[in-house]
PDB file of N, CA, C and O in Angstrom:
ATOM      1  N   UNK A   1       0.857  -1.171   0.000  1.00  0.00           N
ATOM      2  CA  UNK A   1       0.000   0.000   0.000  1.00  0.00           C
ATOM      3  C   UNK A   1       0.896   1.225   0.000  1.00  0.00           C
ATOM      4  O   UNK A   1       1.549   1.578   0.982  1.00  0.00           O
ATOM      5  N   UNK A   2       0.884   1.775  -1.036  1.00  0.00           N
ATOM      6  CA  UNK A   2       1.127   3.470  -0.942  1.00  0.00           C
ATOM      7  C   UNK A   2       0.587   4.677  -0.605  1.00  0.00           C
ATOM      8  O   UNK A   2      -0.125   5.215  -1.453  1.00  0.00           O
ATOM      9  N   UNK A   3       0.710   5.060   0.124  1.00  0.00           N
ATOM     10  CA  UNK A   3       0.148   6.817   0.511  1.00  0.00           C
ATOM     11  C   UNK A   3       0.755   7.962   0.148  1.00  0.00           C
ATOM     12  O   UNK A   3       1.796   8.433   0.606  1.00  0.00           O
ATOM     13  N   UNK A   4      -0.136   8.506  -0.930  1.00  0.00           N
ATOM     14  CA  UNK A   4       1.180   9.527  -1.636  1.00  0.00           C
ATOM     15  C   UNK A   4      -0.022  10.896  -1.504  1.00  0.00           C
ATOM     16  O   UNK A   4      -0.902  11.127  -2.333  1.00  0.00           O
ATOM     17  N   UNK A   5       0.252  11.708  -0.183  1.00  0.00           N
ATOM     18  CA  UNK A   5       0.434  13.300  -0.716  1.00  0.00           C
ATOM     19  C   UNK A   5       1.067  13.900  -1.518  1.00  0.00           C
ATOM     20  O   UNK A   5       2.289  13.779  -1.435  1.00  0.00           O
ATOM     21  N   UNK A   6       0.657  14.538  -2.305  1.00  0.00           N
ATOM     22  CA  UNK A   6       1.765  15.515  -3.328  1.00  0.00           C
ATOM     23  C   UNK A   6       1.311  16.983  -3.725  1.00  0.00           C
ATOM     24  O   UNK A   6       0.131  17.333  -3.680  1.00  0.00           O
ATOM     25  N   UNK A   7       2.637  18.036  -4.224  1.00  0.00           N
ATOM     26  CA  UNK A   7       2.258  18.945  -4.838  1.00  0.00           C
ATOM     27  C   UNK A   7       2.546  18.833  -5.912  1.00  0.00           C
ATOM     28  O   UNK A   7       3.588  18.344  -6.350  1.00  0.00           O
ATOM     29  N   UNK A   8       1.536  19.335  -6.575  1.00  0.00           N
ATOM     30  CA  UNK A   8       1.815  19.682  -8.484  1.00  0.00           C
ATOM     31  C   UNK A   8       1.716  20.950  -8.658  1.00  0.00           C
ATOM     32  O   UNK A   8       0.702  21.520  -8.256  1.00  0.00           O
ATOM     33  N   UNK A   9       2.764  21.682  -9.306  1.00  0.00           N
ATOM     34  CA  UNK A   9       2.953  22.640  -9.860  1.00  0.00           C
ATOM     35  C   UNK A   9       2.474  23.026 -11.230  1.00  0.00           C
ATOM     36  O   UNK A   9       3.199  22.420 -12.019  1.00  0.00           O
ATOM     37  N   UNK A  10       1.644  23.707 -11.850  1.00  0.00           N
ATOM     38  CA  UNK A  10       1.119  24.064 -12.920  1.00  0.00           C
ATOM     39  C   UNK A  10       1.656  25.017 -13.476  1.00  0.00           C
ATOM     40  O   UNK A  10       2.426  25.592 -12.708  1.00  0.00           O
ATOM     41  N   UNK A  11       1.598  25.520 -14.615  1.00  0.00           N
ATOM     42  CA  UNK A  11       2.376  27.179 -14.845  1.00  0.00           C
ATOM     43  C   UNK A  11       0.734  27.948 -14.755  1.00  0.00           C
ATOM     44  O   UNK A  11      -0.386  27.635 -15.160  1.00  0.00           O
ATOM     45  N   UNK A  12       1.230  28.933 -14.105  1.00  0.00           N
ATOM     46  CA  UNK A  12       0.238  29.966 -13.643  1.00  0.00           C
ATOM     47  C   UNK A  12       1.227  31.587 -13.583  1.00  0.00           C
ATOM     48  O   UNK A  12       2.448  31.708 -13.494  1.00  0.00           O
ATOM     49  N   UNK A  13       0.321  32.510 -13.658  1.00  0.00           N
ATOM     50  CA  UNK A  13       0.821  33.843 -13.446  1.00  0.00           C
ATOM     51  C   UNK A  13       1.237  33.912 -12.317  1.00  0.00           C
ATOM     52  O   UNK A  13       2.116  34.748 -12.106  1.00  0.00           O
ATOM     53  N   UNK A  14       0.823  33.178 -11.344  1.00  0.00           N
ATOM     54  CA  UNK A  14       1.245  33.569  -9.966  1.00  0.00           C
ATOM     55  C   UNK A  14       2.059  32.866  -9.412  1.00  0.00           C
ATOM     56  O   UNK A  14       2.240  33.154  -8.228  1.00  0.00           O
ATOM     57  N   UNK A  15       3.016  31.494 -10.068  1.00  0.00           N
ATOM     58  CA  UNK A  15       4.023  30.758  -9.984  1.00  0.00           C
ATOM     59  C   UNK A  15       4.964  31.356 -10.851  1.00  0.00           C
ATOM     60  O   UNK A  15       4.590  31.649 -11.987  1.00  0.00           O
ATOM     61  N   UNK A  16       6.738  31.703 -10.313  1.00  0.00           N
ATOM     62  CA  UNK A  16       7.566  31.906 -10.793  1.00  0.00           C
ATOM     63  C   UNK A  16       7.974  30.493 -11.887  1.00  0.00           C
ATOM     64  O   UNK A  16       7.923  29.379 -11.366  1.00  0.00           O
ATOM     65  N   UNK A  17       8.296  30.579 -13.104  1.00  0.00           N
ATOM     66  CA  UNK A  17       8.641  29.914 -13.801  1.00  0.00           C
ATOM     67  C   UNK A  17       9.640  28.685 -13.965  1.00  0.00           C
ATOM     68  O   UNK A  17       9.628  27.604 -14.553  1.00  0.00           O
ATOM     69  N   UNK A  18      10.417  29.322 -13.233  1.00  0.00           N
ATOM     70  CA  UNK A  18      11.574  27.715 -12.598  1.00  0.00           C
ATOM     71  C   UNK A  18      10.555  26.487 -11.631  1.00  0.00           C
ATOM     72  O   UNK A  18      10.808  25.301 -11.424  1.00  0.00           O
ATOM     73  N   UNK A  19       9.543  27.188 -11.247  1.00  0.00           N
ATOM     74  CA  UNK A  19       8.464  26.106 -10.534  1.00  0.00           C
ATOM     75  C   UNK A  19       7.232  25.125 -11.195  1.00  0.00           C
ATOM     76  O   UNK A  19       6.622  24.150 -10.755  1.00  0.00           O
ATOM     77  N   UNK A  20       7.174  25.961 -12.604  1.00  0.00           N
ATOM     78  CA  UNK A  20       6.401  24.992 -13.483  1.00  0.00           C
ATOM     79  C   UNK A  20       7.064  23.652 -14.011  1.00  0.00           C
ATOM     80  O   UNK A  20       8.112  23.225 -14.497  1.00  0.00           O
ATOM     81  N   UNK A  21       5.316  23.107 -13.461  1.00  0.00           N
ATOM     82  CA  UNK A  21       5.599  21.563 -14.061  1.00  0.00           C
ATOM     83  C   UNK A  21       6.690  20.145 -13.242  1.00  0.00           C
ATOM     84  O   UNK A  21       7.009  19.001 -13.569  1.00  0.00           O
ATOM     85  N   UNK A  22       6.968  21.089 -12.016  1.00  0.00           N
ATOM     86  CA  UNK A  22       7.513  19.619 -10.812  1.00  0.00           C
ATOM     87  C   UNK A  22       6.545  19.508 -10.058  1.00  0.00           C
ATOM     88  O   UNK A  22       5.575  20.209  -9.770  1.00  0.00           O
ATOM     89  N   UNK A  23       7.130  18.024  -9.623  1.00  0.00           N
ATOM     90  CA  UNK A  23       6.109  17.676  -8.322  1.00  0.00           C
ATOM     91  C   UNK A  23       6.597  17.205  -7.211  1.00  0.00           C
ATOM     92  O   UNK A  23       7.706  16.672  -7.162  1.00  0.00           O
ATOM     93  N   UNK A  24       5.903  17.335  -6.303  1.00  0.00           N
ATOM     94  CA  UNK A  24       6.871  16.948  -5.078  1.00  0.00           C
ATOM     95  C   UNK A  24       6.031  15.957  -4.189  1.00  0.00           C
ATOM     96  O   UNK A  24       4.988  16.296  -3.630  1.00  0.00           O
ATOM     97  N   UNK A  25       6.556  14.766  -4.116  1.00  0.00           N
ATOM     98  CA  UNK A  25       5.487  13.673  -3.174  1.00  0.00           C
ATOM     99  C   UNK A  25       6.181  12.730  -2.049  1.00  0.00           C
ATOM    100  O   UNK A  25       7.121  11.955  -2.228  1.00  0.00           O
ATOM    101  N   UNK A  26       5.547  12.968  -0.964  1.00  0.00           N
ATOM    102  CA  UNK A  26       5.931  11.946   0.014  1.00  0.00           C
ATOM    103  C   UNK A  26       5.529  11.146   0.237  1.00  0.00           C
ATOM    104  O   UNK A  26       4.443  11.176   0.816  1.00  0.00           O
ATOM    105  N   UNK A  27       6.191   9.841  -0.103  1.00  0.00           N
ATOM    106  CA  UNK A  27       5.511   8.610   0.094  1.00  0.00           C
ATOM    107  C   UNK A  27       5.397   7.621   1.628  1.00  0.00           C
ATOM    108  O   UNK A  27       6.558   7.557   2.032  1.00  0.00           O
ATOM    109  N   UNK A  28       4.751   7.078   2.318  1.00  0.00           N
ATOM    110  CA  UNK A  28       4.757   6.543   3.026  1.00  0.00           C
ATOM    111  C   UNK A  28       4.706   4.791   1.963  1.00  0.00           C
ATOM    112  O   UNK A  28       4.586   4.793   0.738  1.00  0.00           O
ATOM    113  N   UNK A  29       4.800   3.794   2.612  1.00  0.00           N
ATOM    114  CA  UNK A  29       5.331   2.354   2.231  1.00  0.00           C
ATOM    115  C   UNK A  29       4.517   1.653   3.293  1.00  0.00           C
ATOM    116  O   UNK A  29       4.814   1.840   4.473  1.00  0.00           O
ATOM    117  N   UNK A  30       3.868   1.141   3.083  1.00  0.00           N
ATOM    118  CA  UNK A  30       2.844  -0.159   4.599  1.00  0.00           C
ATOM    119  C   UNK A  30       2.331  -1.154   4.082  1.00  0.00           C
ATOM    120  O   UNK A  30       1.555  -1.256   3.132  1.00  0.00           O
ATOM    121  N   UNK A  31       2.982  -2.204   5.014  1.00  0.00           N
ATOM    122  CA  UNK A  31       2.558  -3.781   4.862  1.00  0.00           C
ATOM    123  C   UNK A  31       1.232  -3.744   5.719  1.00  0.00           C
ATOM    124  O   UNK A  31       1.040  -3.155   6.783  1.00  0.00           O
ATOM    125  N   UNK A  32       0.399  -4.497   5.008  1.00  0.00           N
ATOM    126  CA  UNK A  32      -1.465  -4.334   5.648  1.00  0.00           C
ATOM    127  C   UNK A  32      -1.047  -5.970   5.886  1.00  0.00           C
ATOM    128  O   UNK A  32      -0.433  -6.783   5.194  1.00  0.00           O
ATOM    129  N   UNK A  33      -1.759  -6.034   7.343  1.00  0.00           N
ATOM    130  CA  UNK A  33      -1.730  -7.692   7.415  1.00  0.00           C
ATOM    131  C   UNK A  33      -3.216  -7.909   7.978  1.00  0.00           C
ATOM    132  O   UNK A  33      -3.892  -6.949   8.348  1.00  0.00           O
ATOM    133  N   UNK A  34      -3.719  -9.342   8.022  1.00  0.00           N
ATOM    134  CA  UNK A  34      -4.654  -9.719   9.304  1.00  0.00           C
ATOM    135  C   UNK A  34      -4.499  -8.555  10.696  1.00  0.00           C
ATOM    136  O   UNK A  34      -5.368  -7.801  11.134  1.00  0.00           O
ATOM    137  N   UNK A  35      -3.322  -8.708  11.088  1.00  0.00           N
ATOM    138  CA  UNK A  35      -3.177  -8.064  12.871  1.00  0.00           C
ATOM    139  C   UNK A  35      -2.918  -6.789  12.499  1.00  0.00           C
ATOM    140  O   UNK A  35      -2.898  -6.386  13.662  1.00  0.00           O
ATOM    141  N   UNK A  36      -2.694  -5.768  11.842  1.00  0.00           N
ATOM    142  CA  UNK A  36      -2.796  -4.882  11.370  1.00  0.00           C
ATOM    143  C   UNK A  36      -1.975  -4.199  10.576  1.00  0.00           C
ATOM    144  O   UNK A  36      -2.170  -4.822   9.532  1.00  0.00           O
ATOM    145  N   UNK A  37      -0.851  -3.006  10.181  1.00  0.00           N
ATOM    146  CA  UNK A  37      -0.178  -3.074   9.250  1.00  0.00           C
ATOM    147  C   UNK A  37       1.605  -2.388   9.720  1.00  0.00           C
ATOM    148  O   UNK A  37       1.576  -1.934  10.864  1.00  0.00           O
ATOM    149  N   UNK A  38       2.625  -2.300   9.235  1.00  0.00           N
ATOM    150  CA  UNK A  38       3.653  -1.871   9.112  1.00  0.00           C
ATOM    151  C   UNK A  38       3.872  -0.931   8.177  1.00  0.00           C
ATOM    152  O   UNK A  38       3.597  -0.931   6.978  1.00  0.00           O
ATOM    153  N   UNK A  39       4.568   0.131   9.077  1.00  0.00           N
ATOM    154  CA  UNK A  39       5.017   1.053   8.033  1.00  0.00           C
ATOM    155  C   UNK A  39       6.813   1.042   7.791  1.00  0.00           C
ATOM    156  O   UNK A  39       7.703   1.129   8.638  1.00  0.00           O
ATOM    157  N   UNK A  40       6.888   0.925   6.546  1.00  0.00           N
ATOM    158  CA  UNK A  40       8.329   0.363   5.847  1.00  0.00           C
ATOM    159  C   UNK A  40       9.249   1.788   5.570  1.00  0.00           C
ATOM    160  O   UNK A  40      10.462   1.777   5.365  1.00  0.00           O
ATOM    161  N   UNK A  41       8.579   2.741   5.603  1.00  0.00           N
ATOM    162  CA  UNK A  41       9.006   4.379   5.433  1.00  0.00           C
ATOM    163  C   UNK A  41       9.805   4.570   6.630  1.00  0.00           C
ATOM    164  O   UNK A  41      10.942   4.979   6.397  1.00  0.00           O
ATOM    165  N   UNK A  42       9.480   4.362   7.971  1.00  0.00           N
ATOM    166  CA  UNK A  42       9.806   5.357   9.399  1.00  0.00           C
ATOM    167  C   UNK A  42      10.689   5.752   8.857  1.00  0.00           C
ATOM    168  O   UNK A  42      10.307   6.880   8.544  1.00  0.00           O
ATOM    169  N   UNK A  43      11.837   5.619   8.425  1.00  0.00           N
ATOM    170  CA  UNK A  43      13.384   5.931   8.958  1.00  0.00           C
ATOM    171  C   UNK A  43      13.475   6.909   7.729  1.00  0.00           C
ATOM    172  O   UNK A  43      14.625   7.291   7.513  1.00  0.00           O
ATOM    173  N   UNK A  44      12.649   7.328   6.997  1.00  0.00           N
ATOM    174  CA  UNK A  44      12.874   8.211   5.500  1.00  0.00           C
ATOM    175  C   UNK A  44      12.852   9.291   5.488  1.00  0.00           C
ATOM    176  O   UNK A  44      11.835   9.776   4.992  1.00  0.00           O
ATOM    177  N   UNK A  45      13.589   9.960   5.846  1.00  0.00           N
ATOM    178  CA  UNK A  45      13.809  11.775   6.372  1.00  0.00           C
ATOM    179  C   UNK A  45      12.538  12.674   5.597  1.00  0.00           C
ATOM    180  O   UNK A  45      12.562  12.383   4.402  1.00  0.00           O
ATOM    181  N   UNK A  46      11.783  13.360   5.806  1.00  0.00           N
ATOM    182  CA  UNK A  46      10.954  14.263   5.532  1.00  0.00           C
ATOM    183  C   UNK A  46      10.837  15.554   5.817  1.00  0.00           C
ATOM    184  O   UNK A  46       9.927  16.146   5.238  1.00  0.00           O
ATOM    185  N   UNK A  47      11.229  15.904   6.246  1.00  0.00           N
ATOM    186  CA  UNK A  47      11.973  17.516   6.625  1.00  0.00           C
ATOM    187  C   UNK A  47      12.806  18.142   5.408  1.00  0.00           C
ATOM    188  O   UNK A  47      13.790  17.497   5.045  1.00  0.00           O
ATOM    189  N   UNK A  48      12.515  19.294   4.767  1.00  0.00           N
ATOM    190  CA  UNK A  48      12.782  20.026   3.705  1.00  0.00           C
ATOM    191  C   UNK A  48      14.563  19.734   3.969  1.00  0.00           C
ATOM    192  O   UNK A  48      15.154  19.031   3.149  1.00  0.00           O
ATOM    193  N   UNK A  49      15.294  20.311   5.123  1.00  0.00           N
ATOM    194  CA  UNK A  49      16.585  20.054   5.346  1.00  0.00           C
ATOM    195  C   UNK A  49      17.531  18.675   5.402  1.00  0.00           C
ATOM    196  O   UNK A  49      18.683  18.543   4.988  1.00  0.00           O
ATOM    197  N   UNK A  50      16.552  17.566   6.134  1.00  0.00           N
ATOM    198  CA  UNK A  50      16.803  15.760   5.828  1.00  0.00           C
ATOM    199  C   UNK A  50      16.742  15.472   4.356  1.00  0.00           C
ATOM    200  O   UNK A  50      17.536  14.700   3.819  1.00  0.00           O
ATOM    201  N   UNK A  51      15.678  16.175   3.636  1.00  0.00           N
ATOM    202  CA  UNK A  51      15.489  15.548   2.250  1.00  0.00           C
ATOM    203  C   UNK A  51      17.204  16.026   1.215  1.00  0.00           C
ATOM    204  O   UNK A  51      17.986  15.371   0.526  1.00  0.00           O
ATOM    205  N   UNK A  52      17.130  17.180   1.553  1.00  0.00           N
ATOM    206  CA  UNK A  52      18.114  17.930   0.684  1.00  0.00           C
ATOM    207  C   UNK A  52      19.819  17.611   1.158  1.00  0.00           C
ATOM    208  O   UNK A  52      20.708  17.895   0.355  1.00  0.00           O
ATOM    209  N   UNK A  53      20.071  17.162   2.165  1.00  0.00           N
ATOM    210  CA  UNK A  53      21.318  16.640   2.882  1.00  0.00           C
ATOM    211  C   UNK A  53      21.138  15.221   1.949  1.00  0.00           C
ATOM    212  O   UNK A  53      22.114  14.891   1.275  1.00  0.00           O
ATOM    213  N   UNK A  54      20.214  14.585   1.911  1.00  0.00           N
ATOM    214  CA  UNK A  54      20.209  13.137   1.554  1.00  0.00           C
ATOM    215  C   UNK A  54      20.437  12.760  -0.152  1.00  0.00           C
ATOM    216  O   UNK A  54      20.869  11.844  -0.853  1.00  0.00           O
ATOM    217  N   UNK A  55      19.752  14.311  -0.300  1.00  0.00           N
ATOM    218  CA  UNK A  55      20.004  14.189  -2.331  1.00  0.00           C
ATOM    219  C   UNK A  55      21.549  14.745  -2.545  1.00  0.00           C
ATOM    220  O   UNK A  55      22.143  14.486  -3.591  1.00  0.00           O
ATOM    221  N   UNK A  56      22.274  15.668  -1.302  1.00  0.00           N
ATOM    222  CA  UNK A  56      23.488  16.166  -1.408  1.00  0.00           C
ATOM    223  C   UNK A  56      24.671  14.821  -1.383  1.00  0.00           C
ATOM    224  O   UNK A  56      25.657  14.857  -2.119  1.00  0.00           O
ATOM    225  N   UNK A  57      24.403  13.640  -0.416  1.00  0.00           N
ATOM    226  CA  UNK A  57      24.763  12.715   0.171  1.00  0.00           C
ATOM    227  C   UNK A  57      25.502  11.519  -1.386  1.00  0.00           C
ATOM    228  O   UNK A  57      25.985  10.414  -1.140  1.00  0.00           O
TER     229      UNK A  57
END
């Protein structure tokens, strides 16, 4: 099972142009069982500063 919030960027007048057309999504990862489910994500940095250290990395 995936859980994906995301932003989509459109081109609009009111978006600067280097911002059209990315998207940005955080995924969570979960095993669904009988007894209930696991999430396979915890340890996946989500913080604007964790994410960007990790793509620097």
């Amino acid at each position: 099972l995936t859980i994906e919030p995301g932003l989509y960027v459109r081109p609009s007048e009111k978006v600067p142009s280097a911002f059209w057309n990315i998207g940005i999504r955080i995924e969570d990862n979960a095993v669904v069982t009988a007894d209930g489910c696991e999430l396979l994500s915890r340890g996946v940095p989500v913080e604007p500063d964790a994410i960007e250290a990790l793509m620097r990395a």
